[in-house]
C-alpha positions as CSV (number, residue, x, y, z in Angstrom):
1,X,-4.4,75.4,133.5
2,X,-6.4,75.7,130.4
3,X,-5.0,72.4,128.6
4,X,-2.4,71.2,125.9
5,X,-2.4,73.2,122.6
6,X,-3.8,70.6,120.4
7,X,-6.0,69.8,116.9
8,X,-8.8,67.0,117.0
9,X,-10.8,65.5,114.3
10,X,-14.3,63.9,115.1
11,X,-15.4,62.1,111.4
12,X,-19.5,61.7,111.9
13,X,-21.5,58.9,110.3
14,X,-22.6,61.8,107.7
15,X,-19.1,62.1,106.9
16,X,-18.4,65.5,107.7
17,X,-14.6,65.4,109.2
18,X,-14.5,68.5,112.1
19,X,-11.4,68.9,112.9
20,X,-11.2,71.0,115.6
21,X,-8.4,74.0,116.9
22,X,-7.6,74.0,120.5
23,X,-5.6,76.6,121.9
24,X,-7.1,78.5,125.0
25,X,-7.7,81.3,125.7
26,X,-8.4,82.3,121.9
27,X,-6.9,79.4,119.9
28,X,-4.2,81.5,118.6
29,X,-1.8,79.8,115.6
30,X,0.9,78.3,116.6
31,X,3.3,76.3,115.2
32,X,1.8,73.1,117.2
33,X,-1.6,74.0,115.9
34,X,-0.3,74.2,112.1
35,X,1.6,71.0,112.4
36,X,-2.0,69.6,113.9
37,X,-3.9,71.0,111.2
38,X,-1.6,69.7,108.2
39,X,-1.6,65.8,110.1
40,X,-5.6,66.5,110.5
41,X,-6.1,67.1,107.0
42,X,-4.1,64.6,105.6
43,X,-5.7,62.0,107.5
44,X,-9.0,63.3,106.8
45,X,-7.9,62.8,102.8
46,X,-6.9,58.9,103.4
47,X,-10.5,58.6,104.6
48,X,-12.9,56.8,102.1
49,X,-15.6,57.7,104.5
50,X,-14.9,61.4,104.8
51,X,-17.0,63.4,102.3
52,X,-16.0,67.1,103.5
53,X,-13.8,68.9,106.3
54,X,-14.7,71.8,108.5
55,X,-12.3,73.7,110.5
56,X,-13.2,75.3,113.5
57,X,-12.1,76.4,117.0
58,X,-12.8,75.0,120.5
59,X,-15.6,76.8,123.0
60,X,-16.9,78.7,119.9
61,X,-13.8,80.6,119.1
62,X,-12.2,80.7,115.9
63,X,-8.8,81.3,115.3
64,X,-7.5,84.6,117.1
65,X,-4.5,85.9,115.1
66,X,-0.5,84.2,116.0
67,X,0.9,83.6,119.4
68,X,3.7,86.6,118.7
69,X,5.3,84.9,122.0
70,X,6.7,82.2,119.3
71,X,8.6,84.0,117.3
72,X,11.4,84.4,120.1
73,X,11.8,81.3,120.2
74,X,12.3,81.3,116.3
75,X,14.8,83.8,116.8
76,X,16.6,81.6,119.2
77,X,17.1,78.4,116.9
């Protein structure tokens, strides 16, 4: 299994905030991951001690388009 779908932030002591997506195999959006991204960020704001954010994906991938596989499950609620 390839692990939960999830977004992490690291701050550094240079206070650069990396928040991180984490969505295997190619970090796909998904509604977990946007809900991740908008707690990440607003944390990262109520930081005094973060100067800038950078967004990026786990094991060198970036985001890879929308898990379409959602949208059923839209559909259904």
């Amino acid at each position: 299994m390839a692990g939960p779908i999830r977004v992490t932030m690291e701050v550094g002591a240079d206070g650069v905030a990396l928040i991180t997506i984490c969505n295997p195999p190619v970090n796909a959006l998904h509604p977990i991951i946007i809900q991740g991204l908008k707690e990440k960020y607003a944390e990262a704001l109520d930081r005094d001690d973060v100067k800038a954010i950078v967004l990026t994906g786990a094991a060198g991938k970036f985001c890879g388009g929308f898990d379409i596989n959602v949208f059923s499950k839209v559909h259904e609620t």
